[in-house]
C-alpha positions in Angstrom: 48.4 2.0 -13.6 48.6 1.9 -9.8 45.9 5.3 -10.0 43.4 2.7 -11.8 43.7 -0.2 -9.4 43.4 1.8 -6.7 39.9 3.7 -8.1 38.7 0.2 -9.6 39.1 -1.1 -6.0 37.1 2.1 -4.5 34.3 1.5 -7.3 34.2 -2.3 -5.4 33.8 -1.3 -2.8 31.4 1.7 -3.0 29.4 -1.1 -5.1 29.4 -3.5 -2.5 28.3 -1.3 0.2 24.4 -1.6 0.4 22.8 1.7 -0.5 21.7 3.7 2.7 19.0 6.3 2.3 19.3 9.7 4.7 17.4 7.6 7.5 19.9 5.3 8.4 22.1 8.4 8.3 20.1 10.8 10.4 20.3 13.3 8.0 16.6 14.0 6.9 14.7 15.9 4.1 13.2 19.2 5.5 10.8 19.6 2.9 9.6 16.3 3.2 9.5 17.1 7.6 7.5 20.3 6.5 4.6 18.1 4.7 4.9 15.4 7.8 4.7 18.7 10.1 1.7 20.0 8.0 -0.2 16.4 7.5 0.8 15.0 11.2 1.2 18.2 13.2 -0.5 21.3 12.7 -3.6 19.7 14.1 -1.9 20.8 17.6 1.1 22.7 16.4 2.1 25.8 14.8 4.1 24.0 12.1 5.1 27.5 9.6 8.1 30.1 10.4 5.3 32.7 10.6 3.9 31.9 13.8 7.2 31.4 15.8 5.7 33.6 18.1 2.5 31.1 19.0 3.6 29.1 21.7 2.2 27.9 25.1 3.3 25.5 28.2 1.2 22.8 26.4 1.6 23.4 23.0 4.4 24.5 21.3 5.4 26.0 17.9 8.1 24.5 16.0 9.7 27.8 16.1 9.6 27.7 20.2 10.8 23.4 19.9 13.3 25.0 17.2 15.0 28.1 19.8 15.0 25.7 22.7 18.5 24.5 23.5 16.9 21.6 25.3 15.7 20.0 22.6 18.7 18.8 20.6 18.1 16.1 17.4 18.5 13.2 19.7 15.8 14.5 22.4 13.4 15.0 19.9 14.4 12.0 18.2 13.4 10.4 22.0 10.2 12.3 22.0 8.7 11.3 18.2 9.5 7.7 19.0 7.3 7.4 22.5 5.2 10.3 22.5 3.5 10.7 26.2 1.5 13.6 27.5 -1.7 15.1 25.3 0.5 14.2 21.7 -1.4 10.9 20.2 0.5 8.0 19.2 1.4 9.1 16.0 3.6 5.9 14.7 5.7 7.9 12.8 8.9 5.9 10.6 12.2 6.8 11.0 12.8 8.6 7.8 9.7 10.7 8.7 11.4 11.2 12.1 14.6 12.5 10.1 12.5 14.2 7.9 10.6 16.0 10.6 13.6 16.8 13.3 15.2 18.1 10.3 12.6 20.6 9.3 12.7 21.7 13.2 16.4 22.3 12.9 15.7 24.3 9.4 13.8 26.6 11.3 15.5 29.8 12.8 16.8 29.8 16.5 
């Protein structure tokens, strides 16, 4: 009995807890970053796996954002939030954010 109590009480409580979708969590969808990369991004931006090797000083792949050890989750998180430089105001949400920094880190290093 005391196995029952204790999983009605964990049913209570995951019940009670508000449902909290993968932006609150930081987790992201990289398929869904792949269509914001290809919708928002490939304007400027070599968005695909295939052209890791496209890159320049102003421009970088995702690939190149991917391998550089500078550019951590949160850093880009920074970035997508207050673009600056040449990138356009893009006023991207946060699950897109997730979704996109996600399909960045999905890429290979």
């Amino acid at each position: 009995m005391g196995r029952d109590i204790a999983a009605l009480i964990a049913a209570l409580i995951l019940a009670a807890v508000p449902a909290t979708g993968h932006a609150q969590s930081g987790v992201g969808d990289p398929m869904a970053g792949r269509q914001v990369a290809q919708t928002w991004c490939s304007n400027c931006h070599s968005v695909e796996v295939s052209a890791q090797t496209l890159t320049t000083d102003v421009v970088p792949s995702f690939a190149a954002i991917a391998r550089n050890p500078t550019m951590p989750p949160s850093v880009l998180r920074a970035f997508l939030q207050h673009p600056h430089g040449q990138m356009p105001d893009l006023y991207l949400s946060r699950p897109e954010i997730d979704d996109l920094i996600a399909y960045i880190r999905s890429l290979p290093r």
